[in-house]
C-alpha positions, 0 to 999 in steps of 0.5 A, spaced: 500 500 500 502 506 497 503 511 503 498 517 500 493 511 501 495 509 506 496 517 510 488 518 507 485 512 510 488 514 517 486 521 515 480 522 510 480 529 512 486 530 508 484 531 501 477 535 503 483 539 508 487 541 500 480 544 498 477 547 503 479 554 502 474 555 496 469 552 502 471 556 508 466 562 508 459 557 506 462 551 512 463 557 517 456 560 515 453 552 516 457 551 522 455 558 526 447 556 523 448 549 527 452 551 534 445 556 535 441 550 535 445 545 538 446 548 544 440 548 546 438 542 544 444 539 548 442 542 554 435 540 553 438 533 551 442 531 558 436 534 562 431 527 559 438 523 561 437 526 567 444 530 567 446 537 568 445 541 562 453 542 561 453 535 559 449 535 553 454 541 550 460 537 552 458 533 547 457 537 542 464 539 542 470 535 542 466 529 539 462 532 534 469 534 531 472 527 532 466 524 528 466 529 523 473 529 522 473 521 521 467 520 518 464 518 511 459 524 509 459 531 509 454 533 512 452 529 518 453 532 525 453 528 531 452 530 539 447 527 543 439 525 541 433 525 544 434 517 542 440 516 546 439 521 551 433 517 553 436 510 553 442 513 558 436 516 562 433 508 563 439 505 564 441 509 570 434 508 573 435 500 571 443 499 573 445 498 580 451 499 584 452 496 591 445 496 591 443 504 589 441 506 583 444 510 578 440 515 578 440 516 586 447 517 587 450 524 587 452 527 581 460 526 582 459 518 583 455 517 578 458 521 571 464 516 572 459 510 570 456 514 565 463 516 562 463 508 563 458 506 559 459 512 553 466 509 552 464 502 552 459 503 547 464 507 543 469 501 543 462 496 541 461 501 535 469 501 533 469 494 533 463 494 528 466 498 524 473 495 523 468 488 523 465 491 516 458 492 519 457 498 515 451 494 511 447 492 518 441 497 518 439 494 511 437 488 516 433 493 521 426 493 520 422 500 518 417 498 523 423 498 528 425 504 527 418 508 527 416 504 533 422 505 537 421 512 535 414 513 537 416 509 544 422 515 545 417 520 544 412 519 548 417 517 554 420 523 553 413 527 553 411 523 559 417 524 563 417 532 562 410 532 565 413 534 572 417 539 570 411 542 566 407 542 572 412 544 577 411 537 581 417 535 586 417 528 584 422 523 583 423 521 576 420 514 575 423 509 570 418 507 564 411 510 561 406 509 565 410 509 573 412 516 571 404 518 569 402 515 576 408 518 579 406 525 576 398 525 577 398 522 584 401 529 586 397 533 580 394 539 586 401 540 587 401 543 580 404 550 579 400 555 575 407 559 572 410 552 570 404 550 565 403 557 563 411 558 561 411 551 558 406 553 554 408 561 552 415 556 550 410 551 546 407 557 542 414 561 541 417 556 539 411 554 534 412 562 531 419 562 531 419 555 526 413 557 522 418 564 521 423 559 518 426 553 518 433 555 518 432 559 524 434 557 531 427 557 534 429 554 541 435 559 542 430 565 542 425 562 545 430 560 551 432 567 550 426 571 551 423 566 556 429 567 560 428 575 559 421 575 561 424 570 567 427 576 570 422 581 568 417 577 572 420 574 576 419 566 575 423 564 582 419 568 585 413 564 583 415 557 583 418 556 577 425 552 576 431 555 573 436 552 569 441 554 573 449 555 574 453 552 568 460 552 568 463 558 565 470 554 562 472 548 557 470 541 557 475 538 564 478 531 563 473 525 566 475 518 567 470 512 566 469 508 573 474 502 573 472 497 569 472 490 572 468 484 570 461 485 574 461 492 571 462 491 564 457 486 565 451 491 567 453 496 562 454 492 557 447 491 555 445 499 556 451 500 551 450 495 546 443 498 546 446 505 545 451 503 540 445 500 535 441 506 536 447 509 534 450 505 528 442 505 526 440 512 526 447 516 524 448 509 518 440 512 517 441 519 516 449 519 513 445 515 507 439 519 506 444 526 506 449 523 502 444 520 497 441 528 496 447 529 493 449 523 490 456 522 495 458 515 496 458 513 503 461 508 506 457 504 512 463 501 516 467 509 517 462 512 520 461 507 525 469 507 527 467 515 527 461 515 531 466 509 536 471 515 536 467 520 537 463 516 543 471 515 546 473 523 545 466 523 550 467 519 555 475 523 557 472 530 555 465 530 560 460 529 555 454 524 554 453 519 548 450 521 542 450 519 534 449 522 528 443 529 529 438 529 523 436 536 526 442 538 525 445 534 519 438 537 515 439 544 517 447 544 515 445 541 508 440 546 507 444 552 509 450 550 504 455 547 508 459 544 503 465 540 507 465 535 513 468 542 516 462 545 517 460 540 522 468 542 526 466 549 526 459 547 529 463 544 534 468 550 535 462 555 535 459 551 541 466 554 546 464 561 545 457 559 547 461 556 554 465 561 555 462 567 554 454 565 555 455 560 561 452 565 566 446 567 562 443 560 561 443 560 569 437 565 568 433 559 563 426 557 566 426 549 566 419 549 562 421 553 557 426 547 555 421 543 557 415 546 552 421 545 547 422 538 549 415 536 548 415 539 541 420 536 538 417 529 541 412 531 537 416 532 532 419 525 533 411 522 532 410 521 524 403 520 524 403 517 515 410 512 518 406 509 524 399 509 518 404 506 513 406 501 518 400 499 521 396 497 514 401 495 509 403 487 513 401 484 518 408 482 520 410 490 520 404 492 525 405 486 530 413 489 529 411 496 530 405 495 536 411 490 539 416 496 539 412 501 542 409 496 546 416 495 550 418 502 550 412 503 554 412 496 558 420 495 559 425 500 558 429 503 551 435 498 551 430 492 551 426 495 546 431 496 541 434 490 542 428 487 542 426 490 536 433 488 533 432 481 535 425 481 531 428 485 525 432 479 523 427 474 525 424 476 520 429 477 515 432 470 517 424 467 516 423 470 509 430 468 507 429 461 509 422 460 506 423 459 498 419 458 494 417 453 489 412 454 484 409 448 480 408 451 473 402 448 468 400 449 461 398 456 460 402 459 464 406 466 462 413 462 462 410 456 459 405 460 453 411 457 447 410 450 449 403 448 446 406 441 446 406 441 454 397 440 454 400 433 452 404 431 457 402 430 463 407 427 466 412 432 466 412 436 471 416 443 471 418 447 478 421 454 478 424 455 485 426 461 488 430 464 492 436 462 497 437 455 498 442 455 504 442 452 510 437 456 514 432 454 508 434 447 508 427 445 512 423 448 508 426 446 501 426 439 503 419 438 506 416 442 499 420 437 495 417 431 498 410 434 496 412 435 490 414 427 490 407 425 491 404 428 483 406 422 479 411 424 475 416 421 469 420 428 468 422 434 472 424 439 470 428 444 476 429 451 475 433 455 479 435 461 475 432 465 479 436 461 485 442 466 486 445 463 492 447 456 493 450 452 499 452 445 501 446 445 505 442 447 499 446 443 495 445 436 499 438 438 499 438 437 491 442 431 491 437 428 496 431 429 492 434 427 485 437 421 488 429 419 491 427 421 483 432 416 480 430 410 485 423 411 482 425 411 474 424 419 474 429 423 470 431 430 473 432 436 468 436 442 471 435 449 469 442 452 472 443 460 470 447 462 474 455 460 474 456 460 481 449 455 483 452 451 477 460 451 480 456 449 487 452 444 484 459 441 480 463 440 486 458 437 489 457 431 485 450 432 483 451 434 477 455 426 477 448 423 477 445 426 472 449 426 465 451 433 462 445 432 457 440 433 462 443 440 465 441 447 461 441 453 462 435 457 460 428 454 460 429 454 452 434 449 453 431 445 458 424 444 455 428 442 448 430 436 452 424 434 456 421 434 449 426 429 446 424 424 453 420 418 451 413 420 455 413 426 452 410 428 444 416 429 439 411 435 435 407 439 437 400 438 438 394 443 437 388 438 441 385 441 448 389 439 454 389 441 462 387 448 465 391 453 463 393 455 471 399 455 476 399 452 482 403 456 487 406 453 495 410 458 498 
């Protein structure tokens, strides 16, 4: 391998860093856009964790810059979710330490173990990238996604309730504990909580109606917070953000890592990594297609893996890639993967120089702002979709949701996952094998077929390897039963064949020949007829007996002795296809 090439897989900022002068003016322009609405968002962010809101623009620093910087797209922009921030939020309700919970230990103690569980989930997500599991969302169900979307939504509305009532409660993991937790003390409810939370609702509505590239959340917050001091929200119950260190991210260190506690993080931040891996893989793909870039998969989990690492030594939550965020860089012009670095860079200023002002932020103003992105978060025409197209899609979609609400996030993902590829592996080992009459479309060119009623044809499709095998076998035996003299199998629609498949075959023209039936192959692609060759099937049958187009096939059926050797005009069978799948 060549230096260049080796220099530019190391660094894949390189060649973009040679011309990026051009560039400079548009990626500045972008990257400010962006830091406007980030920040805000990011406060927003770590308060669903169950964080201080510094958290959440820690993230949106030094990982931002590590994910952009070894990415594959150009404009897609990491830092925390609304997905990742409530899987962070249910895995310190559920984990346990000495027998306290995470979320009930003082903030000190328990950031070693969120920096703990963002750096596993960054190591869980290099090693897919260096594994070349790029392609791993291809295998993750829509419904999936859409229900486990709709599921974080509505936990993040319900979780927000407190604090636009202005209840004192203690967070409650799941749906339906923290509605029961909030109403059983709704007389408590503060009148200028709600009224806040709605003037921030309505705002940022205007704010989003005026345009959709305007940092909407950053001017609600702003003028809240000046009728906050005006009026005097304190005074009158409501929360305010308070203090924010006015300095750069510090140095953290994860919790020491030892074999019971990478077990119970473990879960949590395989969960955490899918998500990741799901959305950014998700987004990356869409953006880069606006554009037509090539993407690759596996470079953006390895960048996702970093940026989560840079996270957990620089105080920052987990995250992944933002579709707010990417679409708003893409709209505003940005041009290189340096427009996401200088969102990151223009993060610092809002630190170092607003830090104190965001003391005076109402907590329901963020919290009206949560609840309209939630909203946002629910696509009624995707769950419509989901519902009415497949049976199997709504029960995936009803059981995603269903967990979200019942269980916790990590296991909803995972679930749904697991479920994904259940239905993967079930579609992929069900073939289907096709007996073909006289009449049918493929056969229109072979009258003489009314007259034989001892050939039988049948089209397999599909992949026949060792997860269809089952299946295969027990079609194949039904169709042992039809009394033939010829079969004829077409597998040119088979694209893939394994030993499996290919004993399976052999197992079925071996049974044929026992019974004085003559096989006719019909193999189209080189790779199935190689597998079939080096296998032996083809040593039972004689190289006459093996075609590769239907044409082929049928000419030397016609010449077998149970078949008429002209054609013929008479009346036959019904012109029908029997089908079993």
């Amino acid at each position: 391998m060549r230096f260049s090439s080796l220099l530019q897989r190391l660094f894949p900022f390189i060649d973009d860093l040679r011309t990026w002068r051009q560039d400079i003016r548009a990626d500045m322009t972008a990257g400010l856009s962006v830091a406007f609405v980030a920040v805000p968002q990011a406060m927003a962010y770590a308060l669903i964790a169950g964080l201080p809101p510094q958290y959440g623009i820690y993230a949106s620093i030094a990982p931002v810059i590590i994910a952009a910087l070894w990415g594959s797209s150009r404009y897609l922009v990491a830092g925390p979710t609304n997905a990742t921030a409530m899987i962070l939020f249910s895995a310190l309700a559920q984990l346990s330490v000495g027998g306290t919970l995470l979320s009930a230990l003082p903030m000190e103690e328990r950031l070693p173990y969120v920096m703990g569980l963002t750096l596993l989930t960054g190591l869980i997500q290099i090693i897919m990238g260096m594994a070349r599991l790029g392609d791993l969302t291809n295998f993750v169900s829509h419904s999936v996604i859409v229900g486990f979307t709709t599921g974080a939504a509505l936990l993040i509305a319900a979780g927000q309730l407190k604090t636009v009532l202005g209840i004192q409660i203690q967070s409650a993991p799941g749906f339906f504990p923290q509605l029961y937790a909030t109403f059983t003390q709704y007389t408590l409810f503060n009148y200028w909580s709600l009224g806040v939370t709605l003037a921030s609702m309505l705002c940022f509505w205007l704010f989003k109606r005026f345009s959709t590239r305007f940092p909407s959340a950053l001017f609600t917050l702003l003028l809240l917070s000046i009728a906050g001091v005006i009026l005097d929200f304190r005074s009158h119950g409501v929360s305010l953000t308070g203090a924010i260190p006015q300095s750069l991210p510090p140095l953290s260190l994860p919790a020491d890592f030892n074999l019971e506690i990478i077990r119970e993080l473990f879960t949590p931040a395989l969960a955490l990594a899918l998500m990741g891996a799901v959305e950014s893989l998700a987004i990356g793909k869409r953006l880069s297609a606006v554009r037509e870039d090539q993407f690759h998969g596996s470079q953006e989990l390895f960048a996702q893996g970093m940026g989560n690492i840079a996270a957990a030594f620089t105080s920052g939550m987990p995250g992944c890639g933002s579709f707010t965020r990417s679409a708003l860089n893409l709209a505003v012009g940005a041009r290189t993967r340096f427009a996401a670095v200088a969102s990151g860079i223009f993060v610092i200023p809002f630190l170092l120089i607003l830090a104190p002002a965001a003391a005076w932020i109402p907590l329901p103003a963020l919290a009206g702002i949560l609840l309209m992105l939630s909203f946002g978060m629910i696509n009624w025409e995707e769950i419509r979709f989901c519902l009415v197209t497949t049976r199997m899609d709504r029960y995936v979609f009803l059981t995603t949701v269903g967990s979200a609400l019942l269980l916790d996030l990590e296991h909803a993902i995972l679930l749904g996952v697991l479920l994904s590829l259940g239905l993967f592996i079930h579609r992929s080992s069900h073939p289907s094998i096709t007996r073909l009459r006289a009449g049918a479309d493929e056969l229109t060119l072979w009258p003489w077929l009314k007259n034989c009623p001892r050939l039988c044809i049948y089209m397999i499709e599909g992949t026949l390897c060792f997860g269809a095998i089952n299946e295969l076998e027990r079609q194949l035996r039904e169709q042992e039963s039809q009394h033939a003299r010829v079969v004829l199998l077409h597998l040119a629609r088979v694209f893939w064949l394994d030993a499996s498949g290919a004993h399976a075959l052999i197992h079925f023209t071996e049974r044929c020949l026992a019974k004085d039936m003559q096989i006719v192959l019909v193999v189209g692609n080189t790779h199935v007829l190689k597998t079939l060759r080096r296998s032996g099937l083809l040593d039972l049958l004689d190289d006459a007996y093996v075609a590769h187009t239907l044409q082929e096939g049928m000419a030397l059926c016609q010449k077998l002795p149970c078949c008429p050797q002209e054609s013929s005009t008479q009346e036959g069978y019904p012109l029908v296809t029997d089908k079993k799948e």
